[in-house]
C-alpha positions in Angstrom: 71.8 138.1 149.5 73.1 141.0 147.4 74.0 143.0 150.6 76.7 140.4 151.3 78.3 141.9 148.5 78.4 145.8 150.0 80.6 144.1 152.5 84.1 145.0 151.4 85.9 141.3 152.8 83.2 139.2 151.0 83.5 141.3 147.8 86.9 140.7 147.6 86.4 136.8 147.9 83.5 136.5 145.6 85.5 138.2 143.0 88.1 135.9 143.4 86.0 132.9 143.5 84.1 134.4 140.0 87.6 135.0 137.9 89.3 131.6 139.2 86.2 129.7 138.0 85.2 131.6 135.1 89.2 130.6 134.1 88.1 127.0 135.0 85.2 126.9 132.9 86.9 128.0 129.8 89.7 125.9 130.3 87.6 123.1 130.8 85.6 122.7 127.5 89.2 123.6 126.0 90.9 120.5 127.3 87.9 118.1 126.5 88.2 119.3 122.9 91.5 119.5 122.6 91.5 115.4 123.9 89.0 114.9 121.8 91.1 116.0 118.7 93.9 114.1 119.2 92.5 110.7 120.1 89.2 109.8 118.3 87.7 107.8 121.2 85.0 108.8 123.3 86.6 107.0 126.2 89.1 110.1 126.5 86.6 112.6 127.1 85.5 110.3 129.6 89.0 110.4 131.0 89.7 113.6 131.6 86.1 114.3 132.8 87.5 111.7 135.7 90.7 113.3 135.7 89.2 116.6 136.9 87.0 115.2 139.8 89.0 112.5 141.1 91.7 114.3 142.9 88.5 116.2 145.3 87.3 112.7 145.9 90.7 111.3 146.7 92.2 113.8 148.6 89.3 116.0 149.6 89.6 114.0 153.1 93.0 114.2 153.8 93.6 117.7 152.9 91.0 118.7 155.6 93.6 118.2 158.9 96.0 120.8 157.1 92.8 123.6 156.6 92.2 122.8 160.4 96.2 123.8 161.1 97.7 126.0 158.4 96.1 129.7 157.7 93.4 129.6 154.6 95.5 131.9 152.9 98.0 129.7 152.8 96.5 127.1 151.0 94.3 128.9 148.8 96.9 131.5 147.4 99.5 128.4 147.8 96.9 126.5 145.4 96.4 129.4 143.0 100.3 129.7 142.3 100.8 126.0 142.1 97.9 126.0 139.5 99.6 128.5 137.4 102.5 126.7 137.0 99.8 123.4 136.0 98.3 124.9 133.6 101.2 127.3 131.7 102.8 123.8 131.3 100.0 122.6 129.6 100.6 124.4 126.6 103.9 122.2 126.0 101.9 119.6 126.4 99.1 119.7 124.0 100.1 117.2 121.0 100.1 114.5 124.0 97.0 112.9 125.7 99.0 111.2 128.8 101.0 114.2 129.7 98.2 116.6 129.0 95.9 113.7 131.6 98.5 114.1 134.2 98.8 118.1 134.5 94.9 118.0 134.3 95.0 115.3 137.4 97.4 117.5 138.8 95.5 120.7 138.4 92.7 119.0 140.1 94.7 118.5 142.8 95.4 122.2 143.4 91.6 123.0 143.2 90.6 120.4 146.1 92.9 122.4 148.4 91.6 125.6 146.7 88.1 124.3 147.6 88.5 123.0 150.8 90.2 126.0 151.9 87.4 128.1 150.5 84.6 126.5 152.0 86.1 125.8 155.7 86.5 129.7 155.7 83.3 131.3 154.7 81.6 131.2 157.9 85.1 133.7 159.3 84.2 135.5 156.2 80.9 136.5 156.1 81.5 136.7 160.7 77.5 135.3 161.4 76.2 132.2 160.6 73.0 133.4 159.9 74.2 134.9 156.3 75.5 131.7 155.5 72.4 130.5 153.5 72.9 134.1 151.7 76.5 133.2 151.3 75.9 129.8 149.5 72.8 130.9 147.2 75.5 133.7 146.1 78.6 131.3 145.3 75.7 129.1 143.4 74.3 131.2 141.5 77.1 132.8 140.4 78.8 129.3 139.8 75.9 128.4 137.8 76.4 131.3 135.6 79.6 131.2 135.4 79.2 127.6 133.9 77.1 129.3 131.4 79.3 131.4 130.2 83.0 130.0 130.9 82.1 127.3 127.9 80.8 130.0 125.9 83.7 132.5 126.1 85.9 129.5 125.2 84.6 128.0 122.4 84.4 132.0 121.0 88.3 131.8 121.9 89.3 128.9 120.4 87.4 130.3 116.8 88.9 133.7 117.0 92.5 132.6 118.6 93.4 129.3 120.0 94.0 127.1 122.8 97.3 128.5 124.3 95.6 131.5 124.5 92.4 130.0 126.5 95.3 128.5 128.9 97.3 131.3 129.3 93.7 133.3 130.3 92.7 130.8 133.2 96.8 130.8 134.3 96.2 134.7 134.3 92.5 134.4 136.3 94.7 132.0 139.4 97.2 135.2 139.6 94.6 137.7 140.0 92.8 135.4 142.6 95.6 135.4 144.0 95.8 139.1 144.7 92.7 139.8 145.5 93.3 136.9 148.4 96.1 138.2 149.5 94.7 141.6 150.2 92.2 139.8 152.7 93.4 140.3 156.3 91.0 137.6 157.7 92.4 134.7 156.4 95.9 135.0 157.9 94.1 133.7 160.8 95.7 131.0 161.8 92.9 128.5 162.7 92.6 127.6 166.8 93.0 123.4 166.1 96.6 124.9 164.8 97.7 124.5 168.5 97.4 121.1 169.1 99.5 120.8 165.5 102.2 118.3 167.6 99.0 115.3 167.2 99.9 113.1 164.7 98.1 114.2 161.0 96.8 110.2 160.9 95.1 111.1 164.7 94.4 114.4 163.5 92.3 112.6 161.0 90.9 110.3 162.7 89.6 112.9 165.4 88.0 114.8 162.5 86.3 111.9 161.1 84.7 111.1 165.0 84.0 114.7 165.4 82.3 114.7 162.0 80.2 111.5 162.4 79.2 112.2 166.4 77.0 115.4 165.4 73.5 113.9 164.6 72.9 116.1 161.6 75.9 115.7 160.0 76.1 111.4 160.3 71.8 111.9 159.1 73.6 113.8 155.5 76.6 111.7 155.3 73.9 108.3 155.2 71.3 110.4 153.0 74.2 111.9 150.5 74.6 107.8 149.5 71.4 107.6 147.7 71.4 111.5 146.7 74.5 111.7 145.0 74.8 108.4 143.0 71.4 109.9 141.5 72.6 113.5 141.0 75.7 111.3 139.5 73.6 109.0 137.1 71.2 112.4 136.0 74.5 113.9 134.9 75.9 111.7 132.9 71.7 110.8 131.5 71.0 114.3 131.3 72.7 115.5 127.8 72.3 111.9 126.5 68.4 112.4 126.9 68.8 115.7 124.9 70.8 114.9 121.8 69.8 110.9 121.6 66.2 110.9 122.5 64.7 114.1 122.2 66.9 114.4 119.3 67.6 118.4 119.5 69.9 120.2 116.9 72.8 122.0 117.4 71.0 125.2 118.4 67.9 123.7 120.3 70.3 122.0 122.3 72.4 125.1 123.3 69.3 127.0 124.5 67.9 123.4 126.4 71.7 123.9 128.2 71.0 127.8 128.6 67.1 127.0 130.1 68.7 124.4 132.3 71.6 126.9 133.7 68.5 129.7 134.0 66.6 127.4 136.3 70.0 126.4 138.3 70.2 130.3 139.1 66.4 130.5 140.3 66.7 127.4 142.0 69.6 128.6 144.0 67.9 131.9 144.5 64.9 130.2 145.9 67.1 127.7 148.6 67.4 131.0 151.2 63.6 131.4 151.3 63.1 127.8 152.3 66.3 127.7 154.9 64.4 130.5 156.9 61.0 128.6 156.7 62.4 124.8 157.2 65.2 123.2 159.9 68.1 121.9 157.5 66.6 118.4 157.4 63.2 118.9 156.5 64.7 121.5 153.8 67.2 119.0 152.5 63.7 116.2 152.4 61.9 118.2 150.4 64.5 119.3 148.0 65.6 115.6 147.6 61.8 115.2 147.0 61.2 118.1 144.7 64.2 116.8 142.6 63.0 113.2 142.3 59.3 114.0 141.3 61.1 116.2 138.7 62.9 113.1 137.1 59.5 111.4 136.9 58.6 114.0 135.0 60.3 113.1 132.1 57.7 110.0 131.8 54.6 112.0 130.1 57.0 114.0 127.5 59.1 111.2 126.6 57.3 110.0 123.9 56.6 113.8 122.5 57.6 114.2 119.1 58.0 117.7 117.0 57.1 121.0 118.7 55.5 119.3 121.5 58.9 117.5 122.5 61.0 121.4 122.4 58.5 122.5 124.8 58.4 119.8 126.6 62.4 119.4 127.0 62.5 123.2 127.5 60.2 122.5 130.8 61.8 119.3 131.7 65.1 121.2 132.0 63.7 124.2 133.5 62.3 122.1 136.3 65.0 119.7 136.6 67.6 122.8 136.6 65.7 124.3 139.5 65.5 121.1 141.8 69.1 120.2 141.6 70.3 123.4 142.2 67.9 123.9 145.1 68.8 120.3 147.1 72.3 122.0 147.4 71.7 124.6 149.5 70.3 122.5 152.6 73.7 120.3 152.2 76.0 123.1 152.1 73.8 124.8 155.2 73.8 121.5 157.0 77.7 121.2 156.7 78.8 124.7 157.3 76.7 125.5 160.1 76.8 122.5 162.0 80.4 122.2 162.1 82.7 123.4 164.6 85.5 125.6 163.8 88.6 123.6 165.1 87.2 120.3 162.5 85.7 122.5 160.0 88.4 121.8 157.2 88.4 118.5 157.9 84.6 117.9 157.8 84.7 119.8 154.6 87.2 117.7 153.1 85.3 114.7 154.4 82.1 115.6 153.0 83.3 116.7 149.9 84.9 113.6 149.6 82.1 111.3 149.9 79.8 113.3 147.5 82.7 113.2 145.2 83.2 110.0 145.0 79.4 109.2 145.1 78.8 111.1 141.9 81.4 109.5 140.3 79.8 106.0 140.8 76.9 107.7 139.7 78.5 108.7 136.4 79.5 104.8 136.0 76.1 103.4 137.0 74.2 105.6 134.8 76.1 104.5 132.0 75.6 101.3 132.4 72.2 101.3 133.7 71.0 103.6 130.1 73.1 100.9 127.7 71.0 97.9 129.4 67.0 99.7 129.7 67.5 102.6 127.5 68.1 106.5 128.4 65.0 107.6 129.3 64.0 104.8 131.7 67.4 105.2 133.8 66.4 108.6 134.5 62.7 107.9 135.4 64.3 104.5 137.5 66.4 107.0 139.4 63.6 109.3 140.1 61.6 106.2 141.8 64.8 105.2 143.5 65.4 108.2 144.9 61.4 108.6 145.9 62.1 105.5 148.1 64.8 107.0 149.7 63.5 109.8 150.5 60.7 108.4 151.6 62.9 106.3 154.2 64.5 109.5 155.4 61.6 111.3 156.6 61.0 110.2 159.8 64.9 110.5 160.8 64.7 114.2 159.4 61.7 115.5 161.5 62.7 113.7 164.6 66.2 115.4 164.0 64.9 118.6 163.7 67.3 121.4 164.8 69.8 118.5 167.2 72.4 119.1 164.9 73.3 122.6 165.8 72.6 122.4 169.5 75.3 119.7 170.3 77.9 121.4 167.7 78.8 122.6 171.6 79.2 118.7 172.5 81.6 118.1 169.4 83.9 121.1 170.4 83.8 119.6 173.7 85.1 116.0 172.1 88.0 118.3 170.3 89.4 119.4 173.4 89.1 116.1 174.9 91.6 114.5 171.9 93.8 117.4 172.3 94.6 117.0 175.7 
């Protein structure tokens, strides 16, 4: 993994990736408290916690047929500028919660072209799709450290200075991504679907969805994500409820059950190459799915823990649970990146990263409602069961899948010439 970054072309784009979303992090605990202060409703943290996803869920999709035709640099440097602009006019904006909403909306619309862009070009990045396992443990362990301390640096911020300054940081972190993007030569590539750019974007679109859906690994994710992400969806908004409102940490317990949670996101990415080199993508992405659910039952035995017994026992439960959800997203990101042809590869990204989107954010909505009706605790450990089922349902469609997807990636390039001409 670590030799990926003695590669001069991947350096550059890691460090890129690491200042824009170390920027993001900070800015992102600033916004929710500065909502937070101005309108004393819990309902606007909710807000502009929707506000930030939305747009990838949205637009993720139709943002996909322009990666496919317009060079990555394009868009991602394109989206960098764009967000500076966002987010330096933020700072006008801070005594009001709908103007400050809208620029956050807006801002998430710059990052799902900054993403979809990103994604759709690390396979010409790292040039073998054999690293590409490397390549995602990488992005998410650094992501999950950089979600770690993004908050962190923040919050120390907005003590020791204040929350122009926090903005005018992240504006500065989308300039110097910037830079370092434009000083790659590889993404001026102008992708090969850019010749057939006289097809209509709608047909364009619709093409990519086909392409997408006729590759058997990809339409097995796309009906597994359903189950997987309204889980991951429900554990995230159940997750820090379960914490402060049932195992009742304090302030500082609570900050190191967030830090031993992040820890086991890094190990659990860390772990996801080992088992892409011992399992096909399906089987991997089975017993991830599995590994994560039996860790959501494990919040059944230490519920009732009180005392020292519940701090170790939430410092485990977040351990565990912290490796498992990190780990089931390496298979997904394989699965997508490796199984997708070149000429749809934007548009597949956008379309998948559309539908777990949008999945999580039902998940968000159900496991609020699901905790106010049968309690905190009980959503999570329902969820775990659920998601044993489905699992459970997926099995025999994984192992007869096998490797499939990859072999007929050849048919789908096929189908792409045939809409072109």
């Amino acid at each position: 993994m670590l030799e990926l970054l003695r590669d001069p072309i991947y350096l550059k784009y890691w460090l890129a990736v690491v200042v824009s979303f170390l920027g993001d992090a900070m800015s992102r605990i600033t916004l929710i408290y500065v909502a937070s202060t101005l309108v004393d409703n819990p309902a606007v943290i909710a807000l502009v916690i929707m506000a930030q996803l939305l747009p990838s869920g949205v637009f993720g999709a139709f943002i996909g047929p322009l990666a496919d035709r317009v060079s990555k640099r394009a868009l991602l440097i394109g989206s960098d500028l764009a967000r500076i602009v966002i987010v330096l006019a933020m700072i006008p904006a801070l005594r009001s919660v709908s103007l400050l909403l809208v620029l956050i909306l807006l801002e998430g619309v710059g990052k799902a072209f900054f993403e979809t862009a990103r994604i759709s070009a690390i396979p010409k990045i790292i040039g073998s799709p054999q690293r590409i396992p490397a390549a995602i443990t990488l992005f998410q362990s650094t992501n999950h450290t950089l979600n770690l301390l993004g908050p962190a640096l923040g919050g120390v911020l907005l003590v020791i200075g204040n929350v122009p300054v926090v903005l005018m940081i992240n504006a500065a972190t989308f300039a110097v991504s910037a830079l370092l993007l434009a000083a790659m030569p590889v993404l001026r590539e102008v992708p090969k679907a850019a010749g057939a750019a006289h097809e209509p974007y709608w047909q364009a679109l619709r093409t990519g969805v086909r392409v997408v859906l006729s590759v058997p690994s990809l339409r097995f994710l796309a009906a597994f994500l359903v189950p997987i992400m309204v889980v991951l969806g429900l554990f995230t908004t159940n997750f820090n409820a379960q914490l402060l409102m049932v195992f009742d940490l304090p302030a500082f317990e609570y900050g190191m059950a967030q830090a031993v949670f992040g820890g086991g996101c890094v190990v659990g990415a860390l772990l996801g190459p080992g088992m892409m080199m011992r399992l096909p993508a399906g089987r991997a992405l089975v017993v991830s799915v599995g590994f994560f659910a039996l860790t959501l039952l494990a919040l059944a035995p230490i519920d009732g823990l009180t005392g020292r017994a519940a701090l170790a026992g939430a410092a485990a439960w977040c351990l565990l649970t912290g490796i498992s959800s990190s780990l089931l997203q390496v298979p997904i990101a394989t699965a997508i990146l490796q199984d997708l042809v070149e000429e749809v590869r934007g548009r597949g990204v956008g379309l998948m990263n559309s539908i777990m989107v949008v999945l999580t954010i039902a998940g968000v909505g159900l496991g609020g409602l699901i905790a106010t009706a049968g309690g905190v605790a009980a959503s999570i450990i329902v969820a775990g069961v659920a998601l044993i089922v489905a699992t459970a349902l997926f099995v025999r469609p994984a192992l007869r899948l096998g490797t499939a997807g990859s072999a007929l990636s050849a048919a789908a390039a096929n189908l792409v010439e045939a809409k072109r001409d």
